[in-house]
Every structure is written in structure tokens, then in C-alpha cells.
C-alpha positions as CSV (number, residue, x, y, z in Angstrom):
1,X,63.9,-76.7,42.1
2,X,66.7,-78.7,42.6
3,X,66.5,-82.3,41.8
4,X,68.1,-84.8,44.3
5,X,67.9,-88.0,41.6
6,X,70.9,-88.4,40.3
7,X,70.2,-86.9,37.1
8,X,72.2,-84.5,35.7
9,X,71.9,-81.6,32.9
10,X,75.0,-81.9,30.4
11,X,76.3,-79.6,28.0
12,X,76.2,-80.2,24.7
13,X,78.7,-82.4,23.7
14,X,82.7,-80.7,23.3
15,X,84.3,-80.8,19.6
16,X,84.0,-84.2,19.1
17,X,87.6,-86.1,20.1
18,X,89.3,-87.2,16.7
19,X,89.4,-91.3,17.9
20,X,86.0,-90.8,17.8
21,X,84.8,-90.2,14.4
22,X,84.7,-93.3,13.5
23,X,83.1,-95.2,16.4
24,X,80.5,-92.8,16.5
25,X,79.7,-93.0,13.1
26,X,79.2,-97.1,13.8
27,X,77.3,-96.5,16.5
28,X,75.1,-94.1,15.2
29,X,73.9,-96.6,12.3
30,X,73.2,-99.6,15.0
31,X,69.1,-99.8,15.5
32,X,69.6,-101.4,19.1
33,X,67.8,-99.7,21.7
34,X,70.5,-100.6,24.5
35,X,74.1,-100.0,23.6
36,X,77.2,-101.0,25.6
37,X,79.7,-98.6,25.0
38,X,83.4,-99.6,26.8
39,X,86.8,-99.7,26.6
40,X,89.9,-98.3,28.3
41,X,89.0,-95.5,31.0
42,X,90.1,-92.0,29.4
43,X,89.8,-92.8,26.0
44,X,86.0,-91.5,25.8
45,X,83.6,-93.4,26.3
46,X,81.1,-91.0,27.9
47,X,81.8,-88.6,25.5
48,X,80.6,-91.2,22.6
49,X,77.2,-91.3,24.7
50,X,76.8,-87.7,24.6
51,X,77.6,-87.5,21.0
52,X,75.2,-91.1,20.6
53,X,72.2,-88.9,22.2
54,X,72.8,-85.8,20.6
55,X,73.0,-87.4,17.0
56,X,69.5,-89.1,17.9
57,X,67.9,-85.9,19.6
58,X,69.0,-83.5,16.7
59,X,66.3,-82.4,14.8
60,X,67.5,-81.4,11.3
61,X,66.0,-82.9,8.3
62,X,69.0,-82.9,6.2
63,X,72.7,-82.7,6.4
64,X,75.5,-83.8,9.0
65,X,73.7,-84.7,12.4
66,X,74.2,-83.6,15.2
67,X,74.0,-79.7,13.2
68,X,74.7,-77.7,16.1
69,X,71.5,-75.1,15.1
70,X,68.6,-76.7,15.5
71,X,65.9,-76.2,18.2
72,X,67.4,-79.5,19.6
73,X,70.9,-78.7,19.6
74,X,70.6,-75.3,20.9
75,X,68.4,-77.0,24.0
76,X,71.7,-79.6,24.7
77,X,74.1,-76.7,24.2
78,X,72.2,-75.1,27.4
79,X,71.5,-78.4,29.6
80,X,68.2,-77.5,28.7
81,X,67.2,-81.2,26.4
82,X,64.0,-82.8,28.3
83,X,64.5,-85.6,26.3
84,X,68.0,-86.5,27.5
85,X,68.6,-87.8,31.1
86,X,72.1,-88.6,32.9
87,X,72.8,-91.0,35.6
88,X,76.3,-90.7,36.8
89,X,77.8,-90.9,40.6
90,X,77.5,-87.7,42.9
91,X,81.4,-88.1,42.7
92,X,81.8,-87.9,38.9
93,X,79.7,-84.9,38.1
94,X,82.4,-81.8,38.6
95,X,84.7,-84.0,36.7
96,X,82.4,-84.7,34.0
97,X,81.1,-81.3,34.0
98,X,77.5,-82.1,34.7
99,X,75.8,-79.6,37.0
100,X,72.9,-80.4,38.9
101,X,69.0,-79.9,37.2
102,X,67.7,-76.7,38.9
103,X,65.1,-76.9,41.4
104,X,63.7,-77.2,45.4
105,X,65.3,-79.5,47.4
106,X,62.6,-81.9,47.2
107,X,62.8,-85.7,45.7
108,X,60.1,-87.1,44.1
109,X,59.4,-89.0,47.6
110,X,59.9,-86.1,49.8
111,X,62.3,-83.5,51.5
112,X,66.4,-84.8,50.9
113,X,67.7,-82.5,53.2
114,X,71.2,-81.2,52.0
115,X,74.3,-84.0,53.7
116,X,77.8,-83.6,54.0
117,X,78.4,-87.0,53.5
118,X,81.1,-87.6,51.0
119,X,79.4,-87.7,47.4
120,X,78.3,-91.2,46.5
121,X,80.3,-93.4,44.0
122,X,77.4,-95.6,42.9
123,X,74.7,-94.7,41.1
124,X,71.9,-96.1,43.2
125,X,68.7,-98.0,42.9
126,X,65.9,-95.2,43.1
127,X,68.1,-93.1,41.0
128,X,67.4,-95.7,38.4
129,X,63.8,-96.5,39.1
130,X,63.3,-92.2,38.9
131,X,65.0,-93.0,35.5
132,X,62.5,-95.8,34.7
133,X,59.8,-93.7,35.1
134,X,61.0,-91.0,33.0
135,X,61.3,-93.1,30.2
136,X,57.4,-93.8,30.1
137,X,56.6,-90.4,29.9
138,X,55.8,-88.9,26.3
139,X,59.1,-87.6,24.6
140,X,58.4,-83.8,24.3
141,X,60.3,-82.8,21.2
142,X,59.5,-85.8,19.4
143,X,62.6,-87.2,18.7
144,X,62.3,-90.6,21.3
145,X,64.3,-90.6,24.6
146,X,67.8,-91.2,25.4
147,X,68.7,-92.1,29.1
148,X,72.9,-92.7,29.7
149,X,74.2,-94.4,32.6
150,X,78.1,-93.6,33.2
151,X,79.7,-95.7,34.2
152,X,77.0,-98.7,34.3
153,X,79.4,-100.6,36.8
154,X,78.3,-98.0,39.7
155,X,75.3,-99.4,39.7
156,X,74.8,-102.4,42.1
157,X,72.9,-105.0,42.0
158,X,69.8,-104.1,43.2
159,X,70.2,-101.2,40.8
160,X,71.1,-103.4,38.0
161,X,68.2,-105.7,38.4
162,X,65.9,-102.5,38.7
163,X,66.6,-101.9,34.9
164,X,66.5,-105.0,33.3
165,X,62.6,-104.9,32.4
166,X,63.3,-101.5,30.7
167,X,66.4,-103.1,29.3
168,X,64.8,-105.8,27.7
169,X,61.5,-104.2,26.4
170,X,61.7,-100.1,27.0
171,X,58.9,-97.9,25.4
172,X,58.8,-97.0,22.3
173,X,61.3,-94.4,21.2
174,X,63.8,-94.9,24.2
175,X,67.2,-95.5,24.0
176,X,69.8,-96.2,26.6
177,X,73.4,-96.1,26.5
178,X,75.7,-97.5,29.3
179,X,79.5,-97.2,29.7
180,X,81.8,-99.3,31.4
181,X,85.7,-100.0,31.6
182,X,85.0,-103.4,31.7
183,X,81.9,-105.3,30.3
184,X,82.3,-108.5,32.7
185,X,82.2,-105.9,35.8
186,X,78.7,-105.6,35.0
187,X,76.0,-108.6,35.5
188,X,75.3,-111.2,32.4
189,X,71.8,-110.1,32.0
190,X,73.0,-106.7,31.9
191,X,75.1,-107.1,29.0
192,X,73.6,-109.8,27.4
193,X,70.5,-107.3,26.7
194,X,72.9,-104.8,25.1
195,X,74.6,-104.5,21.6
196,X,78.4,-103.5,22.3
197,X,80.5,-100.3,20.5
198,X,84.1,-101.5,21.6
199,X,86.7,-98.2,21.9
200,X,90.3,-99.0,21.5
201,X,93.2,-97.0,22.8
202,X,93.8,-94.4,20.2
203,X,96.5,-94.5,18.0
204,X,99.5,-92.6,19.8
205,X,100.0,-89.7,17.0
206,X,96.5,-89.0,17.0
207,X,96.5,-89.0,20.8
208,X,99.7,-86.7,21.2
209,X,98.7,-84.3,18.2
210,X,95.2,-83.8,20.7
211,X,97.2,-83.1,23.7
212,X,99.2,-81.0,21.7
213,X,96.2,-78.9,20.8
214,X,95.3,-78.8,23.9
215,X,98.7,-77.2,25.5
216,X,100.0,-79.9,27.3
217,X,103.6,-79.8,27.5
218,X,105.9,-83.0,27.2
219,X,103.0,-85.1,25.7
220,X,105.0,-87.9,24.7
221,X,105.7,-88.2,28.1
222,X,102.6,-88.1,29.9
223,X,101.0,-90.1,27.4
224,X,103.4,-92.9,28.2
225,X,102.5,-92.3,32.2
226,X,98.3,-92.4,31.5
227,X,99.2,-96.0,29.3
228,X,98.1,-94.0,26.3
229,X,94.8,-93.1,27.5
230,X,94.8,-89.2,26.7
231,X,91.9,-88.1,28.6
232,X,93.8,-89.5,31.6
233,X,96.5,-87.6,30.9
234,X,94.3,-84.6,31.4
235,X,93.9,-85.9,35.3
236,X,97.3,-86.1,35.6
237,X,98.2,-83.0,35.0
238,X,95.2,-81.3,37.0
239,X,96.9,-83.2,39.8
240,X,99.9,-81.3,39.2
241,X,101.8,-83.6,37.2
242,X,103.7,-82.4,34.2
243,X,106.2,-84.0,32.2
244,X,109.2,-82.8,34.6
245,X,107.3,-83.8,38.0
246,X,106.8,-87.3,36.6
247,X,110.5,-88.3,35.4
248,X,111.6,-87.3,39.2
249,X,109.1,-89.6,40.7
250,X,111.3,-92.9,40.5
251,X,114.8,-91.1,41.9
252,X,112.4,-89.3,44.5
253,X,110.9,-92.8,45.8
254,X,114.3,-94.5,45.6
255,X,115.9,-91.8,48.1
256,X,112.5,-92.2,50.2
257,X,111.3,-88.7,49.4
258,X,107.7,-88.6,49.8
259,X,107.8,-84.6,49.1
260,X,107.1,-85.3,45.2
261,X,103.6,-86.3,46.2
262,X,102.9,-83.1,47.5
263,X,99.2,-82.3,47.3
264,X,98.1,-85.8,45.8
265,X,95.3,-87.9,46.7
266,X,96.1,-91.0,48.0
267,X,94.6,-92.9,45.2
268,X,96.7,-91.3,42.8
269,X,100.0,-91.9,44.6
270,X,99.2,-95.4,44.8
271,X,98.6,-95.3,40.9
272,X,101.7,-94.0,40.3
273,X,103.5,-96.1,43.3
274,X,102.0,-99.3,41.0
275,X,103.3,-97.9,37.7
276,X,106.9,-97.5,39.2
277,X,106.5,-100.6,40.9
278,X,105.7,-102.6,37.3
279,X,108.3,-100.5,35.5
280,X,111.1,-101.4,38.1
281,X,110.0,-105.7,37.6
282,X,109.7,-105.8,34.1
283,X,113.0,-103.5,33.5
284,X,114.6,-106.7,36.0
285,X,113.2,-108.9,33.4
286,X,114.6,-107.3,30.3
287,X,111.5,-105.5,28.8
288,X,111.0,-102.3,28.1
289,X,109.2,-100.1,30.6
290,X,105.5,-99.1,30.1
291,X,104.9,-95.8,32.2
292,X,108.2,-94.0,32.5
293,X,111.4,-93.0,30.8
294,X,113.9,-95.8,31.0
295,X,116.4,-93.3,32.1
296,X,114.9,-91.9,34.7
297,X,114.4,-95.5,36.2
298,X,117.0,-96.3,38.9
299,X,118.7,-99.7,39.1
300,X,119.5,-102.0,42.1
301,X,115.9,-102.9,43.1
302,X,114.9,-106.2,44.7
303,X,112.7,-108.8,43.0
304,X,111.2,-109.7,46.2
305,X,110.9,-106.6,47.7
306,X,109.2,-105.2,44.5
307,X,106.7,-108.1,44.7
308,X,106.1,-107.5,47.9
309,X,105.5,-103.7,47.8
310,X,103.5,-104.3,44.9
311,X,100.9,-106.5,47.1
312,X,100.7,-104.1,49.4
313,X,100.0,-101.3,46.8
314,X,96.8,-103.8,45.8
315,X,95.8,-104.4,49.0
316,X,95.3,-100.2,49.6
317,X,94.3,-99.6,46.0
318,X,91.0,-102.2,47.5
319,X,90.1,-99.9,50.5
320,X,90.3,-96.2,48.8
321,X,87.3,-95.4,50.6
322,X,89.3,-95.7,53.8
323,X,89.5,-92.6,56.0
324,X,93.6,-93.1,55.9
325,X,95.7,-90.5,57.6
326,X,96.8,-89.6,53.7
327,X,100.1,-88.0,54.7
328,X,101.5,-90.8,56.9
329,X,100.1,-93.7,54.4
330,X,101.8,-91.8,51.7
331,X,105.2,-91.5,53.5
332,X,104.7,-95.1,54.7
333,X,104.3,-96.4,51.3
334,X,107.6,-94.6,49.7
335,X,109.3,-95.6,52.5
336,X,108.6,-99.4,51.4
337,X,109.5,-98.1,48.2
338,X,113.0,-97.4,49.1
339,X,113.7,-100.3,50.7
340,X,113.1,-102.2,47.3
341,X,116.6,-100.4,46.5
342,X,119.9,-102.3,48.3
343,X,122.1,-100.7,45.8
344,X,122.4,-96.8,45.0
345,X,122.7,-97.1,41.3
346,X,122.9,-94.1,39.0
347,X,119.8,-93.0,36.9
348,X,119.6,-94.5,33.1
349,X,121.2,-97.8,34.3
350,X,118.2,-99.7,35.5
351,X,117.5,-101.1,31.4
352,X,121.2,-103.1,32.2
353,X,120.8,-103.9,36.0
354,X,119.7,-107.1,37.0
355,X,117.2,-107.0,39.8
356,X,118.7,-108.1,42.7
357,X,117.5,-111.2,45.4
358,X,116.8,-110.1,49.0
């Protein structure tokens, strides 16, 4: 029977990512039973939950935890654990790998009769009240509960409110571990009832020698691009962007060629249209860019014009859920790009040009 909560089977946690050894290890010693795990986005902080709950559902007596072997282990390794619940948006669960539980279509409350609405980005309030109610049910392995909400800032309101009682006083043996980008996106009570496990960006050797292990080609590049965030760097290239793709993104936008966003999402062009965007005003001001190779960076931009394009990147960045006309929005938005240029100049000059007044 398939459940229509918002719970999710996951795998047993992936080789554990290098960055975090050491957090986990922090973590794992902490005897709070609500944990606030956040940080940078792609940098792993749902992966530190899944690690979190498999270190406290393992059920070896001795030795390294989590061991892999035990009865526990082996019943994460096959989304199997009924002692370990997942709330994450309908939209995030092919990218986190989370599969649906098996079962009917019914809900606890009735028929859900299969949609094709576009999957849901929050993660809503009777999701969390199912949750609630799962966590007064007897453990059945004996090791407590763990119940992970990623990322806690889906919820709303109404959701967030719903989970402040089991916040503040859960049953025995439960433990609850939210994720967020950013702790003040979530409400005061929320966090206030939570002990944090900050995540920094890791450092960039041990980020590139990762990506390197895991075949990606011109890391040092695409690191740069994802703002050192090498889980992000991952999405980038599974939306087709490799090392060379990116470097011909500014020439392409400053010759008004949309055609190197083939195939993108509007959300991610407007990423990368921001990136470029910030690159091109703080090259004008004589820093160093952040995202992309100074020589690929074309000179004779305008300040204003940059400034301008830049609000308007904001402005659609707020309404991603809009039903744009994605390939018209796209060449729209390059087309304002080009007009930031009143000069033609030649690649690997913008670090000496001086941003020019429209």
C-alpha cells in the first residue's frame, strides 16, 4: 500500500562525504532530542541526518557505529527501518533518492486519488501531524525513533506550529532532526527549541579531491561556479553543465545567444544569469570574480545596466512557480543581458576594464 503522507523510505546512508566526519562525530555525542542541522545548500546537510539516525538506530554493542551489519543497518540499507521516518517535499524526493513507502493508495483519512498536479514544494501540515502520531507509537526495534524534516523551511506555518508540542516535550526515545539553509527562515520557537550542528563550506581541496573521485571533469572550475558547494556542483552538471559549457556562458550572453541555455530550467538560467551578473559588477569594481574564470569574463559592461538586469533577475528568481513561457523568458532575459555591453571588448580583459556609465 502506498502511503500518500509525505513520508519517504531512504536508503541507507551513501559512504559518508569526507567534510563530514567530523560534524557528525559532534553531533552524534549531543544528548538533545531536536537538532538543527544547517548551513550552505549542497554541502550536506541531509546527508548528516541520515548518518545522525542511522548512528542512533544501529544496533551493535561494540565498535564503530553506524557498523553497516547489524539487523538495524541491514533494515536502512533496504528502506525497510520502521523506526526512521522522512518528511521531505513531493518535489525533492527523485533528487534525494527517496522512493515512496509501498502501499494502497489510501491516506490515513481516506482515498488520495493519484493528481497531476505539479509535486508540492512544502512539506505540509497533515504530513507533520501523521508524523506526530508516529512518534507516539512504541519504537519496534528498540532503539528510540528518529523523524527528519528536510528542509524544515518547507514547512509553513501552520505546519510549524503543528510540531512545536512534540518539539518541546516528544516521547521518550524520539529524536528529530531538521535541516535548513538558513536558521532565521524558520520561526523563533522553532529554532529556539532546537540545539544547532552548524556545516561550513568545505575546505576547497577536500571538496575538489571528492569531485575528483567522483569523475567530474574540470572540478576546479565548477566548484568555483556552485560557490564551493560540491553537492551543487553535482546539479550542475546533471543540467548539462561541464567545465567547457560554463566558461562560454558570459561571451554567449554578451553576443545575446540564448542557445547555451539549451535544455535548462528556467530557475537555473536565472542562477547562472545572477552569477554572471555579480561577476561582471564586482570585476567593474576591481575584485576578483566569485563564479567564473576571469578570462572568460567580457569587458565593456554598464554599471547601470548591470544593476538594472540584476533587479530584474530578483524579481523572477521570486515567482519560479510562475507558468512562464520558459523559452521566450530565457531569450528575454539574455537579451537584457547584452544590452549591459556598449562596448565589444575581447575575452580576458574585463579584470582591467572599467565598467562603463549608461
Amino acid at each position: 500500500r502506498a502511503r500518500r503522507d509525505g513520508a519517504a523510505r531512504v536508503s541507507a546512508a551513501p559512504p559518508l562525504l569526507p567534510w563530514l566526519a567530523a560534524p557528525l562525530e559532534r553531533a552524534a555525542a549531543l544528548r538533545a532530542h531536536a537538532l538543527l542541522i544547517h548551513g550552505p545548500e549542497g554541502v550536506g546537510q541531509f546527508e548528516l541526518a541520515l548518518a545522525l539516525a542511522q548512528h542512533g538506530l544501529c544496533e551493535a554493542e561494540s565498535g564503530p557505529r553506524p557498523c553497516g551489519q547489524c539487523a538495524g543497518c541491514r533494515l536502512l540499507a533496504s528502506r525497510a527501518h520502521p523506526d526512521l521516518r522522512v518528511l521531505v517535499p513531493a518535489a525533492l524526493r527523485d533528487a534525494l533518492g527517496a522512493a515512496a513507502a509501498a502501499g494502497d493508495d489510501e491516506a490515513d483519512d481516506g482515498a488520495v486519488k493519484a493528481t497531476k498536479a505539479k509535486p508540492s514544494r512544502d512539506i505540509r501540515v497533515d504530513e507533520v501531524r501523521q508524523a506526530i502520531d508516529w512518534t507516539r507509537t512504541t519504537a519496534t526495534r528498540g532503539r528510540g525513533k528518529v523523524l527528519v524534516l528536510h528542509p524544515a523551511q518547507a514547512m509553513n506555518a501552520v505546519a510549524a506550529n503543528a510540531l512545536l508540542k512534540t518539539l518541546e516535550e516528544p516521547p521518550a526515545g524520539v529524536r528529530l532532526l531538521l535541516t535548513c539553509a538558513d536558521p532565521d527562515a524558520l520561526l523563533p520557537t522553532i529554532r529556539s527549541r532546537c540545539q544547532r550542528v552548524a556545516l561550513a563550506l568545505p575546505a576547497r581541496d577536500a571538496a575538489l579531491a571528492w569531485l575528483q573521485s567522483q569523475g567530474v571533469a574540470g572540478a576546479d572550475v565548477l566548484l568555483a561556479a556552485a560557490g564551493g558547494r560540491p553537492q551543487e556542483v553535482l546539479a550542475l552538471r546533471a543540467d548539462g553543465f561541464d567545465a567547457e559549457r560554463w566558461q562560454r556562458v558570459p561571451g554567449a550572453v554578451a553576443h545575446g545567444d540564448a542557445g547555451v541555455f539549451a535544455g535548462c530550467s528556467v530557475e537555473r538560467v536565472v542562477d547562472v544569469l545572477h552569477k554572471l551578473a555579480h561577476d561582471l559588477l564586482v570585476v567593474g569594481a576591481g575584485a576578483a570574480p566569485h563564479f567564473f574564470p576571469a578570462d572568460s569574463l567580457p569587458g565593456g559592461a554598464s554599471m547601470p545596466a548591470l544593476t538594472a538586469w540584476t533587479k530584474t533577475l530578483q524579481r523572477v528568481a521570486r515567482h519560479a512557480e510562475h507558468p512562464w513561457h520558459a523559452p521566450l523568458l530565457i531569450e528575454s532575459l539574455v537579451a537584457q543581458g547584452r544590452g549591459c555591453f556598449t562596448t565589444s571588448a575581447p575575452r580576458g580583459r574585463a579584470g582591467t576594464a572599467t565598467l562603463a556609465a549608461r
